[in-house]
N, C-alpha and C positions, 0 to 999 in steps of 0.2 A: 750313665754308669753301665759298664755289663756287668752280666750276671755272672755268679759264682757258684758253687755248690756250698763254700763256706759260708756266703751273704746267707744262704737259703738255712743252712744249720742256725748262723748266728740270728737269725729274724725267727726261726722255731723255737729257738732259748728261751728269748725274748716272750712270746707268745706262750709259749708255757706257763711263765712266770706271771705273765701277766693272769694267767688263767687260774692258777693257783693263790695267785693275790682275789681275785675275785669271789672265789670259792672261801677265800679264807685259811687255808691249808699252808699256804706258803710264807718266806720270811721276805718281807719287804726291801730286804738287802738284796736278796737275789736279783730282783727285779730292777734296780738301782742298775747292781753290775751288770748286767745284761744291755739293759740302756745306753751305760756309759760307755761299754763297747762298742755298741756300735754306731756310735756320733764321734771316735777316736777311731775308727777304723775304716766307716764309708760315707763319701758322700752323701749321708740323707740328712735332712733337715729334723734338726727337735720336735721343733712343732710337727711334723709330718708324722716322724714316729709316737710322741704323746697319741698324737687322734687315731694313731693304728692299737693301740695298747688301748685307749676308750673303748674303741670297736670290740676290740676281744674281752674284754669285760663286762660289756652291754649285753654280747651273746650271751656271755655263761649266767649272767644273772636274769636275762629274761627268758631262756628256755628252762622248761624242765626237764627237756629229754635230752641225754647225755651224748645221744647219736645224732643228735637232727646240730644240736650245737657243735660237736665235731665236725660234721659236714659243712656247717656255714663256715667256722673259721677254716674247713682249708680252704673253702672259696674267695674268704678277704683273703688270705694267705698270698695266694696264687696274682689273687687281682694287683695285692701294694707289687708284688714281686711286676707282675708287668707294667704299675707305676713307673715301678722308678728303674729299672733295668732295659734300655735300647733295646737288647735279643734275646728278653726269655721270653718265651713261646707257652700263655695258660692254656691247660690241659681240660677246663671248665667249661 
């Protein structure tokens, strides 16, 4: 698949959602439509995104510091993106 700038917003959604499901802050629906979108939108695998949405809730609940956990997910962030995207280019 190449890469988009909208994959990159719709995988941030996502990842939000998932982070605010882990924090607890968030509605579980959010994260649903998030999901749903983008298994009806792009090429990726369920299971691929489930284990990326684990990842981002492993971090927020195993760090305590709010900056060192930002830093690691944009580093998954960047890694799924050059997962599953032929031409994007991590910045990491």
């Amino acid at each position: 698949m190449n890469y988009s700038a909208a994959l990159e917003d719709d995988l941030a959604d996502l990842e939000r959602a998932a982070v605010e499901s882990a924090r607890g802050d968030g509605d579980k629906r959010d994260l649903v439509a998030a999901l749903d979108h983008l298994l009806n939108t792009y090429l990726i695998s369920e299971a691929r995104l489930l284990e990326h949405i684990d990842e981002i809730r492993r971090i927020y609940e195993t760090r305590r510091n709010e900056n060192t956990a930002s830093k690691h997910v944009d580093t998954v962030h960047e890694a799924f993106l050059a997962e599953v995207c032929v031409d994007y280019d991590p910045t990491y």
